[in-house]
C-alpha positions as CSV (number, residue, x, y, z in Angstrom):
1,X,43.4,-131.5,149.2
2,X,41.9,-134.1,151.3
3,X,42.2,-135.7,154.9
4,X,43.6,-138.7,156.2
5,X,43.4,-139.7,159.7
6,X,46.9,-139.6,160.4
7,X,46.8,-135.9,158.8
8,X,44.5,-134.9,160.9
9,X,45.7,-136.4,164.1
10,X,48.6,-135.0,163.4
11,X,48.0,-131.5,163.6
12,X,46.0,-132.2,166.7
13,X,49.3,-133.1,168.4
14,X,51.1,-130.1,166.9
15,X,48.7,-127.9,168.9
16,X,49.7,-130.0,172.1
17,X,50.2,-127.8,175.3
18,X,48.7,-124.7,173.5
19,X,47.0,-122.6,175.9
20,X,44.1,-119.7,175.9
21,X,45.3,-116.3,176.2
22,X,45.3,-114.1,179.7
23,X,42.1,-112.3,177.7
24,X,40.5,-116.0,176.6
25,X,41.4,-115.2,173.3
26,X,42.3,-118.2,171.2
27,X,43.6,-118.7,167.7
28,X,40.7,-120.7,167.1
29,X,37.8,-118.5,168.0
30,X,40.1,-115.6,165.9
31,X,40.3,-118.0,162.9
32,X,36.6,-118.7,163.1
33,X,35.2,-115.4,163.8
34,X,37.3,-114.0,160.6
35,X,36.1,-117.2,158.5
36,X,32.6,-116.4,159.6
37,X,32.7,-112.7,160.0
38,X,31.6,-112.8,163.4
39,X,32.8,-110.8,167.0
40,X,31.6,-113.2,169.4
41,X,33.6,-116.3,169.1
42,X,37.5,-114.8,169.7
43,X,37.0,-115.7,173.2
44,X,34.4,-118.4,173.0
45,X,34.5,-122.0,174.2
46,X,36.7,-123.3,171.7
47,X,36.7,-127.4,172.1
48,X,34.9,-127.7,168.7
49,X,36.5,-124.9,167.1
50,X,39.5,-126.2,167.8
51,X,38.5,-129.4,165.6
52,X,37.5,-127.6,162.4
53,X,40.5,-125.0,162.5
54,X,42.8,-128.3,162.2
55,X,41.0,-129.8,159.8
56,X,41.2,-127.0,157.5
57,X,44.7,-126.4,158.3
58,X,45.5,-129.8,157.4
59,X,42.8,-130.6,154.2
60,X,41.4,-127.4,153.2
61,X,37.8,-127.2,152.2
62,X,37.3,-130.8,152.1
63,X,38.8,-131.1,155.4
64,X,36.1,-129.6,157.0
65,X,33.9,-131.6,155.2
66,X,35.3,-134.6,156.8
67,X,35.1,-133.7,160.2
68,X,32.4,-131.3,160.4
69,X,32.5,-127.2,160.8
70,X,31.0,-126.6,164.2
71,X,31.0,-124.7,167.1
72,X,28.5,-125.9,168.9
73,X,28.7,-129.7,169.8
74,X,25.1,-131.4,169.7
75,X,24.7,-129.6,166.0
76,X,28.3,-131.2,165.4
77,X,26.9,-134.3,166.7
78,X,23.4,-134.5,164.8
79,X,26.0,-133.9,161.8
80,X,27.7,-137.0,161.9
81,X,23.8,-138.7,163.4
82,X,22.1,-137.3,160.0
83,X,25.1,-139.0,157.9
84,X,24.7,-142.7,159.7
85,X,28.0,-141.7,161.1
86,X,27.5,-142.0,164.9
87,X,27.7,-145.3,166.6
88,X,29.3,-146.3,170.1
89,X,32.8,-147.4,169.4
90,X,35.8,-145.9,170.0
91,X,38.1,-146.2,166.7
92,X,40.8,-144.1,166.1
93,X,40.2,-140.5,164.5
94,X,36.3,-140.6,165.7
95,X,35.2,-137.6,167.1
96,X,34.0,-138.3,170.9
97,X,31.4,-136.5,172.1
98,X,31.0,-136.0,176.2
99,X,28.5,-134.9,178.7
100,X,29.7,-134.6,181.9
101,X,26.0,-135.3,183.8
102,X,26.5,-139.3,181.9
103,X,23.4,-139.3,180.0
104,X,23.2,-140.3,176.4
105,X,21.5,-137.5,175.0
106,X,23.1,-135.4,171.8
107,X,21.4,-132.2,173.4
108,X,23.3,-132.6,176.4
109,X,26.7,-132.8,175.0
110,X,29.3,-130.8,176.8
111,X,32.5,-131.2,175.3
112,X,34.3,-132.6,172.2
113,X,37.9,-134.5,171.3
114,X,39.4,-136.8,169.0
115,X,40.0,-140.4,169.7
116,X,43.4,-141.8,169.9
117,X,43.3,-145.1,171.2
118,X,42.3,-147.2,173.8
119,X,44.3,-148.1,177.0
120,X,44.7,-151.3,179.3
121,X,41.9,-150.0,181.7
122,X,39.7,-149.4,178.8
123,X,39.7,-145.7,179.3
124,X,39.3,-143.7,176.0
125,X,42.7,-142.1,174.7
126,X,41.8,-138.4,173.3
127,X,43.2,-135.3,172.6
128,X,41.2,-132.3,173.5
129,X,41.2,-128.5,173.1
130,X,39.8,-126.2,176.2
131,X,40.5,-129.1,178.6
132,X,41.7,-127.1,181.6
133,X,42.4,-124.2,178.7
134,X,44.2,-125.9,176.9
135,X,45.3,-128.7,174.5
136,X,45.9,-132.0,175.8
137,X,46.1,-135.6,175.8
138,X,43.3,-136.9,178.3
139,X,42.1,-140.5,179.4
140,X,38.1,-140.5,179.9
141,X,35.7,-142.8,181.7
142,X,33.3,-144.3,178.9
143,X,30.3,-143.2,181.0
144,X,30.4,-139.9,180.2
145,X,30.9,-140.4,176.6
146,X,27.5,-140.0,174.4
147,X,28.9,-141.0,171.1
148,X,31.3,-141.1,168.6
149,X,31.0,-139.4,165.0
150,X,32.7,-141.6,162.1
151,X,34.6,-138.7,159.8
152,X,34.9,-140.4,156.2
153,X,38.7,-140.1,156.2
154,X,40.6,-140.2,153.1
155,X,42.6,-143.9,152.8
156,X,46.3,-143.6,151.9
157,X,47.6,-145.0,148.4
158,X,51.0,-146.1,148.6
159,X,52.8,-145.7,145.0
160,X,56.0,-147.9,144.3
161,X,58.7,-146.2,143.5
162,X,60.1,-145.8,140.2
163,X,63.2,-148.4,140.4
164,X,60.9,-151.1,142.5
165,X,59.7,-154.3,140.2
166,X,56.0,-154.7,140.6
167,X,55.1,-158.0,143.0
168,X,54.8,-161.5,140.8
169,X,51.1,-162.7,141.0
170,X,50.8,-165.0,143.4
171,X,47.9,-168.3,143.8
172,X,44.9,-167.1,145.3
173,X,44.8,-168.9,148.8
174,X,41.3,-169.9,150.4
175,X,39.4,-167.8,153.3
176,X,40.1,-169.0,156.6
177,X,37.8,-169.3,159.4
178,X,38.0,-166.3,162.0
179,X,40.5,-167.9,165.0
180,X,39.2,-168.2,168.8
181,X,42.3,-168.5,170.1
182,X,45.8,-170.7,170.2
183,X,47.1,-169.5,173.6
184,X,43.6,-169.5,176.0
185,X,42.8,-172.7,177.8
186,X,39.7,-174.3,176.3
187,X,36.2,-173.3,176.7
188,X,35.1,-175.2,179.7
189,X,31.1,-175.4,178.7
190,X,29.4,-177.7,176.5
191,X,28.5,-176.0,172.6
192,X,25.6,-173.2,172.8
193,X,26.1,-172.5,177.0
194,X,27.9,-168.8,178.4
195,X,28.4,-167.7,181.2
196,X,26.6,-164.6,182.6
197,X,23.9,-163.4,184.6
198,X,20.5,-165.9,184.1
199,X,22.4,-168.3,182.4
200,X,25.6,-170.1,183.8
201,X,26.2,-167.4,187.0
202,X,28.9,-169.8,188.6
203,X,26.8,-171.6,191.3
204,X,28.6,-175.3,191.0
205,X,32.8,-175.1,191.8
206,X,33.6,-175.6,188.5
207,X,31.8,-172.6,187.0
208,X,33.2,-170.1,189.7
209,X,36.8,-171.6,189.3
210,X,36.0,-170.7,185.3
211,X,34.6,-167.4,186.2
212,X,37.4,-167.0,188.7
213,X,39.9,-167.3,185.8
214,X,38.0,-164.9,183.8
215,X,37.7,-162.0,186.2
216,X,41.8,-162.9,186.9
217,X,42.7,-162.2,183.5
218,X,40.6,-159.6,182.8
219,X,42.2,-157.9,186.0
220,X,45.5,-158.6,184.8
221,X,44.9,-157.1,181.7
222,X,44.2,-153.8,183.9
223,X,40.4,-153.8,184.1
224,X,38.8,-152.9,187.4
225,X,37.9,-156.0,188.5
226,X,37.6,-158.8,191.9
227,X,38.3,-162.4,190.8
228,X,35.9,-163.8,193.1
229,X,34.1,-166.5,191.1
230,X,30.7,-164.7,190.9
231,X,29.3,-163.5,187.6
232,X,27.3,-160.5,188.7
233,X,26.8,-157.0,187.5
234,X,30.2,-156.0,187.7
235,X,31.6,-158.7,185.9
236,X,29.1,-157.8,183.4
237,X,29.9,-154.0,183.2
238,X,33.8,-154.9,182.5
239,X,32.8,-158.1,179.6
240,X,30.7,-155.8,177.8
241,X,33.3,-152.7,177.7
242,X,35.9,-155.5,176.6
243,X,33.4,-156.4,173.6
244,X,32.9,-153.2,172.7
245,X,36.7,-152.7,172.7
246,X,37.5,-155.5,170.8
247,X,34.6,-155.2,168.5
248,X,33.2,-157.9,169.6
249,X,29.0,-158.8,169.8
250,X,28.5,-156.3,172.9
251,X,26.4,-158.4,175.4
252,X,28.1,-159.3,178.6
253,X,28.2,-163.0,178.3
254,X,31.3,-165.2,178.1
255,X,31.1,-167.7,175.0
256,X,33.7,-168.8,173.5
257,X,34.8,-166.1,171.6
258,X,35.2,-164.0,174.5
259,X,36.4,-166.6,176.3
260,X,39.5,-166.4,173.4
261,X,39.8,-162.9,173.3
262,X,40.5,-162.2,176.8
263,X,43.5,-164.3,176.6
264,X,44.2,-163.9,172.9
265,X,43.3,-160.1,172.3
266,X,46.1,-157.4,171.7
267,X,45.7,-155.3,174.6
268,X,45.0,-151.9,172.6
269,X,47.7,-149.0,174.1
């Protein structure tokens, strides 16, 4: 056996709702106390436990070795941090790893879920075990988030079927430049200018109107943001979470890129 992300995800959600017995016993800490032949974990915090008990119920061995077989979160995390697997994006399947006092350190780390998605306020999309007791679906502020660990999922081969006729080859077509944009208005500033704080921060009417638009769209789009026509610290807080979104270059300025994505950009749901 072996572990795709949709596998895995999958029977995450079947667990949805599931909640901690009157006595705090849990399947998980049973499962893992009987895997490990230990006493001590039936009733334990079960967040992380939670994670491995569904990977082996959906890939076996080699699911666990996917996602990691922990039940202590900062080991789970120096896991994926010893692998180069532990960056700052949220991509579907990661495991997100929180600590609720907002600093960035793996020995602080609190709590564990899986990543789902993104939303329109740029709130990460997770399901989590021992949320409230239980399993749910939760939407969490990126500041308390220390990092995401990148499980090495299994990629899904699709095999025609027996009666389908294989594709005809087809002329090899040439690379195309990465799009800005067809639908956002043009870039207002002159090749090799941004805006953003110490460079272009919206002092003559034109800027601000520009910046105006900016923060307006970015609003619409359902960020938490004033369209008031100053780029300050704010405005810079909201770009860079939509970079890092959109996997953008993450560094709060407004070039034309970003200028096109903030028009141009799925919003991710």
């Amino acid at each position: 056996m072996s572990l795709t992300v949709e596998e895995f995800l999958d029977t995450l959600k079947s667990f949805k709702g599931y909640r901690e017995q009157p006595d705090k016993d849990t399947t998980f800490g049973l499962w893992w106390d009987s895997r490990h032949r230990t006493h001590g974990f039936r009733d334990a915090a079960w967040c992380d436990m939670f994670l491995a008990y569904c990977a082996f119920k959906a890939g076996g061995e080699q699911g666990l070795d996917i996602i990691g077989e922990y039940a202590y979160t900062p080991y789970h995390a120096g896991w994926f941090a010893r692998h180069g697997a532990f960056g700052n994006r949220p991509t579907k399947g990661a495991v997100v790893f929180f600590d609720w006092a907002g600093t960035r350190s793996i020995s602080a780390i609190d709590h564990v879920g899986v990543v789902l998605g993104t939303d329109n306020r740029g709130r990460v999309v997770t399901i989590e075990g021992n949320t409230e007791d239980a399993v749910k679906i939760r939407y969490r502020d990126r500041r308390y988030i220390v990092g995401y660990g990148y499980p090495k999922y299994a990629k899904v081969s699709v095999k025609p079927r027996p009666d389908e006729k294989p594709d005809k080859p087809t002329k090899p077509t040439r690379p195309t430049k990465p799009s800005t944009g067809n639908q956002a208005p043009r870039f207002p500033l002159s090749a090799g200018q941004v805006y953003g704080i110490g460079h272009r921060t919206g002092t003559a009417k034109a800027d601000r109107d520009a910046i105006r638009r900016v923060q307006a769209k970015l609003a619409d789009r359902g960020w938490n943001i004033t369209a008031d026509g100053v780029f300050g610290p704010i405005t810079r807080q909201v770009v860079r979470a939509f970079q890092d979104e959109k996997g953008l270059a993450v560094d709060g300025l407004v070039g034309p890129r970003t200028w096109a994505a903030i028009w141009d950009a799925p919003v991710t749901a």
